[in-house]
py3Dmol code that shows the C-alpha trace and the ligand (Angstrom):
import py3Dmol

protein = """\
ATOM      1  CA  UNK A   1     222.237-150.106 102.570  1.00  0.00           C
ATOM      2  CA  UNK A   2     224.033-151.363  99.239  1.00  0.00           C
ATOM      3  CA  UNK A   3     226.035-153.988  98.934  1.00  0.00           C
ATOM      4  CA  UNK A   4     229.337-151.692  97.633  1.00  0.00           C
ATOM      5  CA  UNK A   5     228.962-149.513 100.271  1.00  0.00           C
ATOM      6  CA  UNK A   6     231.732-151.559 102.652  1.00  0.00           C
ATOM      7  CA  UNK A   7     231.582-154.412 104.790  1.00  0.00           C
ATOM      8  CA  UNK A   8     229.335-155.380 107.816  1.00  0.00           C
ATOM      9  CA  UNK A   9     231.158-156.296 110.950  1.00  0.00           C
ATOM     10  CA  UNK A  10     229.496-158.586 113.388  1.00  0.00           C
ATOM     11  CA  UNK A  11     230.594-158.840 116.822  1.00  0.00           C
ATOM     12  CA  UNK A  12     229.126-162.086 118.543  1.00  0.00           C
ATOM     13  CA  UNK A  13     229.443-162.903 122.205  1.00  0.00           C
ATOM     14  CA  UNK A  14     229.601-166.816 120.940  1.00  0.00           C
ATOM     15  CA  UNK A  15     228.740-167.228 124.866  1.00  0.00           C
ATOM     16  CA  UNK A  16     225.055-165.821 125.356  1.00  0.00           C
ATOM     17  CA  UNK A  17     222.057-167.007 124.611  1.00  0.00           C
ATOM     18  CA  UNK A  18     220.265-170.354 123.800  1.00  0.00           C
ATOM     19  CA  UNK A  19     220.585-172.512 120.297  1.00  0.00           C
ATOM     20  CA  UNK A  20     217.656-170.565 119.093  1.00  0.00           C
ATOM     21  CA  UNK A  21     219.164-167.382 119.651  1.00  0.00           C
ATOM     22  CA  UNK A  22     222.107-168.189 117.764  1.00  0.00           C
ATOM     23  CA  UNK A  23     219.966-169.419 114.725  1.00  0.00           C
ATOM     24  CA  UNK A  24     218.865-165.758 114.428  1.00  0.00           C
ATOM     25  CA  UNK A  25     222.545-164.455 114.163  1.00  0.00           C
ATOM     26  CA  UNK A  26     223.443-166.936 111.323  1.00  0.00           C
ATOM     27  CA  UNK A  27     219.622-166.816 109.725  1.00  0.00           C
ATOM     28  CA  UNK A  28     220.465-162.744 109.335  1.00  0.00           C
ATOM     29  CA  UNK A  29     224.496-164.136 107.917  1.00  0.00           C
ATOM     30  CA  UNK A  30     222.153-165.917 105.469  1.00  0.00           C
ATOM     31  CA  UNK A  31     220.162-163.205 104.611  1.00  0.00           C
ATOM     32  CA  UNK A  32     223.099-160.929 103.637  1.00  0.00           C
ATOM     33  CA  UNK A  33     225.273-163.388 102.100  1.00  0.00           C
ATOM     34  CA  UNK A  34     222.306-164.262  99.335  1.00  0.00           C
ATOM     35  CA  UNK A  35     221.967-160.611  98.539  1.00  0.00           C
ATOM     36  CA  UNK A  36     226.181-160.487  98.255  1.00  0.00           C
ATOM     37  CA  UNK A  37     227.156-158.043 101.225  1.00  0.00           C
ATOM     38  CA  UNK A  38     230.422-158.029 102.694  1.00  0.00           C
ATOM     39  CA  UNK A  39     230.601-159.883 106.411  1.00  0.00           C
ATOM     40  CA  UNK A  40     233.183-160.030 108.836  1.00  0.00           C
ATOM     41  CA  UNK A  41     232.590-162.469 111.733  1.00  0.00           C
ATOM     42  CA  UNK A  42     234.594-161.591 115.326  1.00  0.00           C
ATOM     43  CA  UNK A  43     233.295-163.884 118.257  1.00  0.00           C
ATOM     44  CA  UNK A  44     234.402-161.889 121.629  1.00  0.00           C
ATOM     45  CA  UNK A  45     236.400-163.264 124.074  1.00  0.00           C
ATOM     46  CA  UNK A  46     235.481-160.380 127.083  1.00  0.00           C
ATOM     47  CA  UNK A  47     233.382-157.501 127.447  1.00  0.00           C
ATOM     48  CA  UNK A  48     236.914-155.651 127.275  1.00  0.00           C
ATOM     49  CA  UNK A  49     236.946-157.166 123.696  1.00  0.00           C
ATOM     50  CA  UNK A  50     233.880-156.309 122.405  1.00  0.00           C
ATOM     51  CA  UNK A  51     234.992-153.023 123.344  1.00  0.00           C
ATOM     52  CA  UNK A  52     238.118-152.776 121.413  1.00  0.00           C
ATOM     53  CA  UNK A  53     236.066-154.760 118.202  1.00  0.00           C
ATOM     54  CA  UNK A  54     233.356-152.370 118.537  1.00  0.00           C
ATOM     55  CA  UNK A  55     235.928-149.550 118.358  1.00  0.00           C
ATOM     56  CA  UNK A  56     238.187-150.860 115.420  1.00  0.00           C
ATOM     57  CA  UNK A  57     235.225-150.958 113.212  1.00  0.00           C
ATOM     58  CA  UNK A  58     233.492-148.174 114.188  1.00  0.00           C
ATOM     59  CA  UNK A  59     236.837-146.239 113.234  1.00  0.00           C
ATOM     60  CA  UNK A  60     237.345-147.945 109.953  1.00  0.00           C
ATOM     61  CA  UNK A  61     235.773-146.239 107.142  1.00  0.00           C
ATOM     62  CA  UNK A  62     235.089-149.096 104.893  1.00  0.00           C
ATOM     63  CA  UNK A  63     232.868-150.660 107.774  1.00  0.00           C
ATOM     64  CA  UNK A  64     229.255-149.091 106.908  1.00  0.00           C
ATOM     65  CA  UNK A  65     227.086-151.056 109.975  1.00  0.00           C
ATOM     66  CA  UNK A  66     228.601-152.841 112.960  1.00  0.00           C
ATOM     67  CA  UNK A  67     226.550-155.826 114.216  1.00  0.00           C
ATOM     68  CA  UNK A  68     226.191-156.243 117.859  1.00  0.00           C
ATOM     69  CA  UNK A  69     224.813-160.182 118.950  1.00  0.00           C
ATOM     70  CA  UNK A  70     224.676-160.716 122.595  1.00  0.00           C
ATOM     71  CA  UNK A  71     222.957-159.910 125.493  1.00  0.00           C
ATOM     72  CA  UNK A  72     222.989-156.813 127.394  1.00  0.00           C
ATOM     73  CA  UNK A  73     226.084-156.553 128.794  1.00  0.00           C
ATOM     74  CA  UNK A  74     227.651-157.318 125.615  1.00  0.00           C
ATOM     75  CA  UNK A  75     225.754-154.703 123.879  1.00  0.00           C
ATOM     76  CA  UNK A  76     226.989-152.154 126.228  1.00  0.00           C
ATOM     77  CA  UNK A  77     230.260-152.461 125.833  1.00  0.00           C
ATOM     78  CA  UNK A  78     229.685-152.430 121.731  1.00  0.00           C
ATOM     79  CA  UNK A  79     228.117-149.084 122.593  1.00  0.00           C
ATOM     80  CA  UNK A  80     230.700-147.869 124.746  1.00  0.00           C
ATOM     81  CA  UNK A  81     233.271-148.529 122.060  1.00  0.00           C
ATOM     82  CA  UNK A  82     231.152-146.639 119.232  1.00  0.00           C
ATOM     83  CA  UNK A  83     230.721-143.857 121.234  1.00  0.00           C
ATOM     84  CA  UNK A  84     230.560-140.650 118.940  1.00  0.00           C
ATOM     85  CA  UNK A  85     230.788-142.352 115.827  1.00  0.00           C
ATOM     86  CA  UNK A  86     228.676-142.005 113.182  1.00  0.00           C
ATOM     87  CA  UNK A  87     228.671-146.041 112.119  1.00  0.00           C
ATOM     88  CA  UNK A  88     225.609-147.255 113.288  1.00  0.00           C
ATOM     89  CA  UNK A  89     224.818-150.402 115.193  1.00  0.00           C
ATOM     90  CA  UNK A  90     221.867-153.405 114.608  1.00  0.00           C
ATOM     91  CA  UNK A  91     221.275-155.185 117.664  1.00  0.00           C
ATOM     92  CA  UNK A  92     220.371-158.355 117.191  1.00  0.00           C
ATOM     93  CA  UNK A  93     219.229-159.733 120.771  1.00  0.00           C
ATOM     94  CA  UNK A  94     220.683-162.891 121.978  1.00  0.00           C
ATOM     95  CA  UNK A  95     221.023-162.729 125.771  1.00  0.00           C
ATOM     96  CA  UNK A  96     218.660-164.124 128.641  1.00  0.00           C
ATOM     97  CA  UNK A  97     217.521-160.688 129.163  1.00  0.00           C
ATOM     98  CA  UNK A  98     217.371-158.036 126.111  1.00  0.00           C
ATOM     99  CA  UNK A  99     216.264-155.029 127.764  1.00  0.00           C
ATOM    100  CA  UNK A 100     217.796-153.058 125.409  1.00  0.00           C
ATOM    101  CA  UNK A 101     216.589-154.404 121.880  1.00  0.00           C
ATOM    102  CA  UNK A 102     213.073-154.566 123.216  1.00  0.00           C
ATOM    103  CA  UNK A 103     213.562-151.150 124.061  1.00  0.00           C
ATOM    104  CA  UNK A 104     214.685-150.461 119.979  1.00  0.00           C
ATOM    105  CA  UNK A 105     211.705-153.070 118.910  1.00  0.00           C
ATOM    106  CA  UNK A 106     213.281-155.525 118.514  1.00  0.00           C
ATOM    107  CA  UNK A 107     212.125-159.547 119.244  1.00  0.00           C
ATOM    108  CA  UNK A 108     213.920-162.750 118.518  1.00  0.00           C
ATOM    109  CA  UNK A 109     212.271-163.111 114.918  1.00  0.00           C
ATOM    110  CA  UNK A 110     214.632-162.708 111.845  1.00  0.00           C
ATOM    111  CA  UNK A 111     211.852-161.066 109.801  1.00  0.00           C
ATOM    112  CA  UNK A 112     212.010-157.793 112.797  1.00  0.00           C
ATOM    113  CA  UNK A 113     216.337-157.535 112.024  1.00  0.00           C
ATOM    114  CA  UNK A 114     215.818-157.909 108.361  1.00  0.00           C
ATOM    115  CA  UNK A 115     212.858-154.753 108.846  1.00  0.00           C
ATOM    116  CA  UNK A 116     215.205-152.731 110.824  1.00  0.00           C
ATOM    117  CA  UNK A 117     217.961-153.707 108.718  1.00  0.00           C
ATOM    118  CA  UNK A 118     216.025-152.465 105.123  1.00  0.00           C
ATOM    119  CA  UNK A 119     214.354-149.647 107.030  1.00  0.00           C
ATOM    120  CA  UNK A 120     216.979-147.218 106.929  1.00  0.00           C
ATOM    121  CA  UNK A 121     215.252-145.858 110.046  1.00  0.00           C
ATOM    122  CA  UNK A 122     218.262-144.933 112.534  1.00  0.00           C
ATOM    123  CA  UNK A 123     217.675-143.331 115.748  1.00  0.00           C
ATOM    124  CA  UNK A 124     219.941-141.664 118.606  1.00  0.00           C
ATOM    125  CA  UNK A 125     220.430-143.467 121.694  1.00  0.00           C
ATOM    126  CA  UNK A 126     221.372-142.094 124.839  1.00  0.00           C
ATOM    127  CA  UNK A 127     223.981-143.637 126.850  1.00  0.00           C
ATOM    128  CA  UNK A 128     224.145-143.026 130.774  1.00  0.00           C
ATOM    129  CA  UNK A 129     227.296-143.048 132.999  1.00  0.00           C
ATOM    130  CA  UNK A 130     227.123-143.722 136.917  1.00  0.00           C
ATOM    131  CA  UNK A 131     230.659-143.488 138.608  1.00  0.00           C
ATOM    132  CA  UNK A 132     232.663-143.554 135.204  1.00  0.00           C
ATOM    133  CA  UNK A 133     230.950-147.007 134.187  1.00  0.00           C
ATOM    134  CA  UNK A 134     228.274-147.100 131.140  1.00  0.00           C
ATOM    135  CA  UNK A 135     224.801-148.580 131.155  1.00  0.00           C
ATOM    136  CA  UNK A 136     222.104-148.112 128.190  1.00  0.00           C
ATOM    137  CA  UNK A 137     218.959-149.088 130.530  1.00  0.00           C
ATOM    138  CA  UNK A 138     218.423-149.381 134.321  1.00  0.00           C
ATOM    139  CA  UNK A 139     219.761-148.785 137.412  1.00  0.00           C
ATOM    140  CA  UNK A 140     218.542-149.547 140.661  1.00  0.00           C
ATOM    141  CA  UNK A 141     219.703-148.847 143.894  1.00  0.00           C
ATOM    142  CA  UNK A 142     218.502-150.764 147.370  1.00  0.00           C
ATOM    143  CA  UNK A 143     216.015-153.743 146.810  1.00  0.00           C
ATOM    144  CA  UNK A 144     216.708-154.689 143.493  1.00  0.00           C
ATOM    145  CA  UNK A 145     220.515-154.451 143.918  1.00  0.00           C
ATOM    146  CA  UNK A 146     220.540-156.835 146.490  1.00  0.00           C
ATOM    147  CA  UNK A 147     218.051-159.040 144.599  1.00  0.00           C
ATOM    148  CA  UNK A 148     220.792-158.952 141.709  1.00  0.00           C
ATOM    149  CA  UNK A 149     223.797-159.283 144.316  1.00  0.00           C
ATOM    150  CA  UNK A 150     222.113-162.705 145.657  1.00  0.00           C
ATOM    151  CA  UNK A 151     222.087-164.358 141.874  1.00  0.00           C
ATOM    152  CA  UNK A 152     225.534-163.241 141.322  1.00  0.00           C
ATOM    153  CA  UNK A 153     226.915-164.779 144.254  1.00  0.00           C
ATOM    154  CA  UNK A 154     224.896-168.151 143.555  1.00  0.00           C
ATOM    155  CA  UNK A 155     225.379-168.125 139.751  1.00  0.00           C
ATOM    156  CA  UNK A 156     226.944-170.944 138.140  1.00  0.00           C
ATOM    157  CA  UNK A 157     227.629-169.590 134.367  1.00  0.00           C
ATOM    158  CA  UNK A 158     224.592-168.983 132.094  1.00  0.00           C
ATOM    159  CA  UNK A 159     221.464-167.451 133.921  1.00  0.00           C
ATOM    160  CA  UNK A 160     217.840-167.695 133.065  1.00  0.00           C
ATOM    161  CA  UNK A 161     214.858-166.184 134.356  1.00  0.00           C
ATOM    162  CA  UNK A 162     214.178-168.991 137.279  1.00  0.00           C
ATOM    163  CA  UNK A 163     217.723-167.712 138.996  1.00  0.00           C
ATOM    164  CA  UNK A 164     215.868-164.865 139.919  1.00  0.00           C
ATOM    165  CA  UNK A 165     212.762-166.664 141.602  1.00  0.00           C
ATOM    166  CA  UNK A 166     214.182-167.132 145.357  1.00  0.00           C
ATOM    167  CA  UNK A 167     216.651-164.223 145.505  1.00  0.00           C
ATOM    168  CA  UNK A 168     213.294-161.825 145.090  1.00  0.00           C
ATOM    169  CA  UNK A 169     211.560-164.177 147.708  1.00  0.00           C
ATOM    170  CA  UNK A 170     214.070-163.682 150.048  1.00  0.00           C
ATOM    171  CA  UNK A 171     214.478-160.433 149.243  1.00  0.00           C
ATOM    172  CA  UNK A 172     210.903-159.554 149.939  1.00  0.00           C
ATOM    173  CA  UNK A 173     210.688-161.270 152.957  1.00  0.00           C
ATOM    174  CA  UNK A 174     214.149-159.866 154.563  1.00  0.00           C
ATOM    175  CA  UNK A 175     214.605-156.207 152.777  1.00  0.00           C
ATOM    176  CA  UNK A 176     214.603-153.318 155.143  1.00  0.00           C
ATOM    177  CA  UNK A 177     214.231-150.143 152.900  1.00  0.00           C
ATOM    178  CA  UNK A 178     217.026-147.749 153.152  1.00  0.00           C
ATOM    179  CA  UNK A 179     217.373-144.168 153.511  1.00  0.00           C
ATOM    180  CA  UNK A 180     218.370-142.392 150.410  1.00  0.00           C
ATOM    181  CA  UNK A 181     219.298-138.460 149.784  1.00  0.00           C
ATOM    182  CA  UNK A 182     218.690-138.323 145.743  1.00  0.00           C
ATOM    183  CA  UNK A 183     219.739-134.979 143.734  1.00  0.00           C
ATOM    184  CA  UNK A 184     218.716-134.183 140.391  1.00  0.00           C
ATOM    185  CA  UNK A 185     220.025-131.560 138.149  1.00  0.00           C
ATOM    186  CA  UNK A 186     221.844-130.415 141.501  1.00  0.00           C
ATOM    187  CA  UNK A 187     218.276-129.844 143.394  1.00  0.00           C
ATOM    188  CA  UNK A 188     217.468-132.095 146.246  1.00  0.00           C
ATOM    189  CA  UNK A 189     214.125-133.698 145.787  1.00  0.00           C
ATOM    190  CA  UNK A 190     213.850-136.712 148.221  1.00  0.00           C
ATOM    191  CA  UNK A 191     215.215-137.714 151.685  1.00  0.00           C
ATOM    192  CA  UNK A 192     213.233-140.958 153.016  1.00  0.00           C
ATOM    193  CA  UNK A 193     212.860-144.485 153.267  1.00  0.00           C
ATOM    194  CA  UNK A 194     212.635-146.104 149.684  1.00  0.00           C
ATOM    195  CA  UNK A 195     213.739-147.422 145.977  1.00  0.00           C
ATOM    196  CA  UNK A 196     215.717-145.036 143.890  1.00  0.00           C
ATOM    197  CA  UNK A 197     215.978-146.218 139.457  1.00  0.00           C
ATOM    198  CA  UNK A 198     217.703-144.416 137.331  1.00  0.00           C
ATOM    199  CA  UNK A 199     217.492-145.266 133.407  1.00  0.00           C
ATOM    200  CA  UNK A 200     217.957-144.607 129.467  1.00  0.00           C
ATOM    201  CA  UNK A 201     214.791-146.859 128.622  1.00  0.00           C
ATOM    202  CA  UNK A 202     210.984-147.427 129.554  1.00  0.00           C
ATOM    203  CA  UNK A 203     210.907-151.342 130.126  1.00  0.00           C
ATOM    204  CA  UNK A 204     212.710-152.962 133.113  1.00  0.00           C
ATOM    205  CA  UNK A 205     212.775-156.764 133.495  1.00  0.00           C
ATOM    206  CA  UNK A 206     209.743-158.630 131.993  1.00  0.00           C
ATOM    207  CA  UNK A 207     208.541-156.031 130.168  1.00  0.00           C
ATOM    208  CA  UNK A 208     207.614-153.357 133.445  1.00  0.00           C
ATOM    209  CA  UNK A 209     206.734-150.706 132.755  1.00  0.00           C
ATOM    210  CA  UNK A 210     208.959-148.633 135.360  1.00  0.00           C
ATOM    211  CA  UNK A 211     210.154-145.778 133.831  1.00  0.00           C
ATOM    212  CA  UNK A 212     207.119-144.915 132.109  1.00  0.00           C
ATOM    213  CA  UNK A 213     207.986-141.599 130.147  1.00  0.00           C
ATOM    214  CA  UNK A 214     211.489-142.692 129.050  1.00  0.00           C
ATOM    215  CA  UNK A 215     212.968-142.047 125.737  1.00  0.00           C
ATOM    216  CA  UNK A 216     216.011-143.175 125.021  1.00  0.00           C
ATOM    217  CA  UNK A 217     217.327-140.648 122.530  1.00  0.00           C
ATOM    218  CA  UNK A 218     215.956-137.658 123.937  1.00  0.00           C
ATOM    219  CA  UNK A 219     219.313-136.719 126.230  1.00  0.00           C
ATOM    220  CA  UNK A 220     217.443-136.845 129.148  1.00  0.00           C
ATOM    221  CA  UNK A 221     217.561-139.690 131.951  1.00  0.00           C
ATOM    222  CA  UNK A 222     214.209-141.224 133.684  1.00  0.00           C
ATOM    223  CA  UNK A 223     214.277-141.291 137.648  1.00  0.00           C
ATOM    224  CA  UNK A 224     211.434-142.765 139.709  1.00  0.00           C
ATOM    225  CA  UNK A 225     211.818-143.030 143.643  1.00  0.00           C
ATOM    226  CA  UNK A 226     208.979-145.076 145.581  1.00  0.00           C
ATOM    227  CA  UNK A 227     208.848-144.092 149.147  1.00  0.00           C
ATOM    228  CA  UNK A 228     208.490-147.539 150.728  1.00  0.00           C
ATOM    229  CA  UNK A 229     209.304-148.850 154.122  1.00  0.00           C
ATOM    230  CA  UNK A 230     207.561-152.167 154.067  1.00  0.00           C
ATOM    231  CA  UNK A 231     206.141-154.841 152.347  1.00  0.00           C
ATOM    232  CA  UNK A 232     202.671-153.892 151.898  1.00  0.00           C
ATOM    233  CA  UNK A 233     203.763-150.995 150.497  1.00  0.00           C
ATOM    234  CA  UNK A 234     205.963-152.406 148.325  1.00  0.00           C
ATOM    235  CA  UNK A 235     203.041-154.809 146.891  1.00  0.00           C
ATOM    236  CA  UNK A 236     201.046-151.903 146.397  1.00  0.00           C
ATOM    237  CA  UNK A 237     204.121-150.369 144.055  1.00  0.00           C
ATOM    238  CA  UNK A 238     204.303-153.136 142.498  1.00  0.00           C
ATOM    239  CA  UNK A 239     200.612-153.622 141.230  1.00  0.00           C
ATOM    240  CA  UNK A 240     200.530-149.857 140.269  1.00  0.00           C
ATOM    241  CA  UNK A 241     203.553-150.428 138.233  1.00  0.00           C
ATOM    242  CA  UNK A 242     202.069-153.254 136.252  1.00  0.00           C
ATOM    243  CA  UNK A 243     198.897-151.401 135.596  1.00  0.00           C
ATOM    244  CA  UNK A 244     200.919-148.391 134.767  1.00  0.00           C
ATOM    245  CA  UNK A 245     199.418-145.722 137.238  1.00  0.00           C
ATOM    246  CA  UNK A 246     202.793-145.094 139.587  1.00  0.00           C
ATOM    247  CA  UNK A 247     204.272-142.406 138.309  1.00  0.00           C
ATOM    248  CA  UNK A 248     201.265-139.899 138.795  1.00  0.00           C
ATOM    249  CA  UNK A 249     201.315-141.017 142.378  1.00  0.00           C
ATOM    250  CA  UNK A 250     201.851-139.123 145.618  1.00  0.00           C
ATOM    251  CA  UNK A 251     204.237-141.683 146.818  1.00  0.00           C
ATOM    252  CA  UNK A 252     206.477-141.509 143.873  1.00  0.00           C
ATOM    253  CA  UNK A 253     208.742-139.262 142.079  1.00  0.00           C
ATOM    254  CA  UNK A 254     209.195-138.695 138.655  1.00  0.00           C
ATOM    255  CA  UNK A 255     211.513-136.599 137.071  1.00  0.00           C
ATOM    256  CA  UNK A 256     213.791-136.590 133.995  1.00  0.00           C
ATOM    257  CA  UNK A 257     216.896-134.784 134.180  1.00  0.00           C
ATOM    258  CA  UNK A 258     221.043-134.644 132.950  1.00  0.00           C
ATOM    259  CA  UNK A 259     222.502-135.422 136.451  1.00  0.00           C
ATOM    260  CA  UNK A 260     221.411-137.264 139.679  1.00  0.00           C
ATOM    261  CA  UNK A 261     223.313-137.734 143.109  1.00  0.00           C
ATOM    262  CA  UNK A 262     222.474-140.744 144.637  1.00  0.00           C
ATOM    263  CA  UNK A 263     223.608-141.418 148.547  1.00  0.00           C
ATOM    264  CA  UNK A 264     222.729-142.999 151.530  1.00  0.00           C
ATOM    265  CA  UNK A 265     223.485-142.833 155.360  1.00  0.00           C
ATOM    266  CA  UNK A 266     223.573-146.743 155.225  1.00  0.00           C
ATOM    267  CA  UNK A 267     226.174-148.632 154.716  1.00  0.00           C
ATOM    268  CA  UNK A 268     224.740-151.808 152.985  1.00  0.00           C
ATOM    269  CA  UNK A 269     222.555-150.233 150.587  1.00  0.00           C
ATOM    270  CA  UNK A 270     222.982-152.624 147.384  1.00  0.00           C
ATOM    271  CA  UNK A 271     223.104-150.882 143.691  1.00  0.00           C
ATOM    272  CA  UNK A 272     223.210-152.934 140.332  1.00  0.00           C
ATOM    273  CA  UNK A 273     223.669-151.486 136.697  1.00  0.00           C
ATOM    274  CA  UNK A 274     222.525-153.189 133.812  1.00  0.00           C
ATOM    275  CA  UNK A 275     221.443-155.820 135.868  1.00  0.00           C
ATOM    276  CA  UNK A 276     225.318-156.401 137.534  1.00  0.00           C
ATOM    277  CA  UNK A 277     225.991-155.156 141.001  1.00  0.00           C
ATOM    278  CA  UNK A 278     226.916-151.846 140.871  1.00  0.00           C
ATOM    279  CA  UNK A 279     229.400-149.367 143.010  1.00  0.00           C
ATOM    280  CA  UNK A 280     228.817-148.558 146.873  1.00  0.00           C
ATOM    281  CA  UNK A 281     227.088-145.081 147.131  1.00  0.00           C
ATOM    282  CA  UNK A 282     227.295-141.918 146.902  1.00  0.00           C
ATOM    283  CA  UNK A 283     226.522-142.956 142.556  1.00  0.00           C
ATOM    284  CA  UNK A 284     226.803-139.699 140.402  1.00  0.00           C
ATOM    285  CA  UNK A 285     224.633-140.228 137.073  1.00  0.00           C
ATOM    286  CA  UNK A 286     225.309-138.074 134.050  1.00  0.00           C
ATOM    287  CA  UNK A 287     223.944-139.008 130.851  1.00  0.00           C
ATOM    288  CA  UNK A 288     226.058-138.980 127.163  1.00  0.00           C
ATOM    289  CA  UNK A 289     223.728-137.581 124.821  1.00  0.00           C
ATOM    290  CA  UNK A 290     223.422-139.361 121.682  1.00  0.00           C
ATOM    291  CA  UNK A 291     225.985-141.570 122.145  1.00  0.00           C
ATOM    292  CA  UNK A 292     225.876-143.992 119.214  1.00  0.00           C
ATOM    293  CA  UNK A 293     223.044-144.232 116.064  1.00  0.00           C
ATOM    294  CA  UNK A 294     221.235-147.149 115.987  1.00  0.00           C
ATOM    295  CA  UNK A 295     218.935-149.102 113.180  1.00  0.00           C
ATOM    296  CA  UNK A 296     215.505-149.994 115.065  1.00  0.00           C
ATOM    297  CA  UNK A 297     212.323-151.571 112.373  1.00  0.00           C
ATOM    298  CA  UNK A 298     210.247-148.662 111.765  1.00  0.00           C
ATOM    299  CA  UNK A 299     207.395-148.132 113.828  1.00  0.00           C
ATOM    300  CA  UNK A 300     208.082-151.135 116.209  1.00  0.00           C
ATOM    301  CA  UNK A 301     207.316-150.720 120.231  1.00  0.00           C
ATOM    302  CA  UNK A 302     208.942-152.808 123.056  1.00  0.00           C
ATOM    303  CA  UNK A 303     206.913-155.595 124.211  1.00  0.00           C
ATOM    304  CA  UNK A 304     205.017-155.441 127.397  1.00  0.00           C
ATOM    305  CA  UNK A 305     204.410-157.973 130.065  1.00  0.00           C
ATOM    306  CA  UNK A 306     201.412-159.315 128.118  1.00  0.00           C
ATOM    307  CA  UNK A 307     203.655-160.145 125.031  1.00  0.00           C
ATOM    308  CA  UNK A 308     206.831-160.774 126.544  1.00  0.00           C
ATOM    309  CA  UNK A 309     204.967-163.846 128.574  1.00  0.00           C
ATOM    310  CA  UNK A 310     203.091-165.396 125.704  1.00  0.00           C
ATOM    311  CA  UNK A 311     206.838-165.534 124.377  1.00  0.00           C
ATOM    312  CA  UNK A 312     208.281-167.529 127.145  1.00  0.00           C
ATOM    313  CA  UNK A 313     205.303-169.396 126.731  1.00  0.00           C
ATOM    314  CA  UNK A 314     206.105-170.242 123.074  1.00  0.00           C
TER     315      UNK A 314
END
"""
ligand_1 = """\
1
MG
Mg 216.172 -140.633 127.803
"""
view = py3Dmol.view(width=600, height=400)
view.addModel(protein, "pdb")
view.setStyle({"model": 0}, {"cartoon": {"style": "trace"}})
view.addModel(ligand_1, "xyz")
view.setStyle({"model": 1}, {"stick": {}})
view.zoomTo()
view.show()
């Protein structure tokens, strides 16, 4: 990208993150302002605002990259409101939990944006729909919604990665494992006792591996059901995931596909999207091909568990 070639807009949730987030966003300002390119500066006031931002440049033809700087929810919605356009987006990760720009490669280094940003190396990315509402990478339905529907109701503002700790204890110790009827591409392929996720991207919180085979331009969505009906089980899930040998198993499904029908006979099966409760079931999933383009640092992978805990560590 040239510095004639229009203006950068940067759209800034100016409430995510922690102080060293935020020194990446203005480090990168830095960066662009010494080699003379154009920067507009819009700090969001709602999701429904980073929308509208996101759409306004994305629709102005002197804007030649929009800058999204949040965490995942905000990035959604930038997304959402580039939709179709051919402006693409930089993500620079700012939020508790990027599982989106670790997807793209990205980390919280400067040096990683500035690669992505002189790469020229732009990629599709998928977007997928359940119900009419957006997400770019998870959702689950059963025990993890109800892990995330315990932090919401006890969250007090900003959330790290310790609000999580005793919803999942309790959640392991008093989840009963509904029954779910799942469709994909209109054929029926499970009726049992289990965990249903549905997702645009391989790497689910802390770097798990869940949806192994996802890719998250290739117009296809990830599904992977784990029959489960008890706790032992659901340890022994767990430890293949980590290791990475679940979705071979005969206890799990794994498909990709356009559309999946999610229901349930119960009545208190929890769903989240993006980490935020979702809707009550039935959930119809579609996925929006090549939604937006996006700049990723060429040749960059998302960071596993391994990497992602030396991190927090650091
Ligand atoms: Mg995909």
């Amino acid at each position: 990208m040239k510095p004639n070639g229009g203006y950068i807009q940067y759209i800034i949730n100016p409430k995510s993150g922690s102080s060293s987030n935020k020194q990446l966003v203005s480090q990168f300002r830095d960066y662009l302002k010494e080699r003379s390119f154009r920067v507009r500066i819009d700090l969001t006031q709602s999701l429904e605002h980073a929308r509208e931002l996101a759409t306004r440049a994305a629709e102005d033809p002197e804007c030649m990259l929009v800058l999204g700087a949040g965490g995942d929810g905000t990035i959604r919605e930038v997304v959402q409101g580039m939709e179709g356009r051919k402006t693409p987006l930089l993500v620079v990760p700012s939020g508790t939990e990027n599982l989106l720009g670790n997807e793209l490669g990205f980390d919280v280094n400067v040096k990683t944006i500035i690669r992505a940003f002189e790469g020229d190396c732009v990629r599709a990315l998928d977007l997928g729909r359940a119900n009419g509402r957006c997400f770019t990478s998870i959702c689950g339905f059963g025990f993890d919604g109800t892990v995330v529907k315990i932090v919401n109701e006890k969250r007090k503002g900003h959330i790290n990665h310790m609000d999580y700790f005793w919803p999942l204890w309790q959640t392991f110790w008093g989840h009963r494992f509904p029954r779910f009827e799942v469709q994909a591409d209109g054929e029926e392929i499970f009726s049992g006792h289990g965990m249903v996720f549905v997702g645009n991207i391989s790497r689910y919180a802390i770097g798990l591996q869940l949806l192994h085979y996802a890719d998250f331009g290739d117009g296809l969505l990830d599904l992977c059901i784990y029959r489960c009906r008890g706790r032992i089980h659901l340890l022994k899930h767990s430890a293949m995931t980590m290791l990475k040998h679940h979705a071979n198993r005969n206890d799990v499904i794994y498909r990709k596909c356009k559309s999946i029908r999610v229901s349930s006979p119960s009545r208190w099966v929890n769903t989240e999207i993006d980490g935020d409760p979702g809707p009550t079931l039935p959930i119809e999933i579609e996925v929006v091909p090549q939604a937006v383009q996006v700049l990723v640092p060429p040749n960059a992978k998302p960071a596993g568990i391994r990497t992602r805990f030396l991190r927090m560590l650091s």
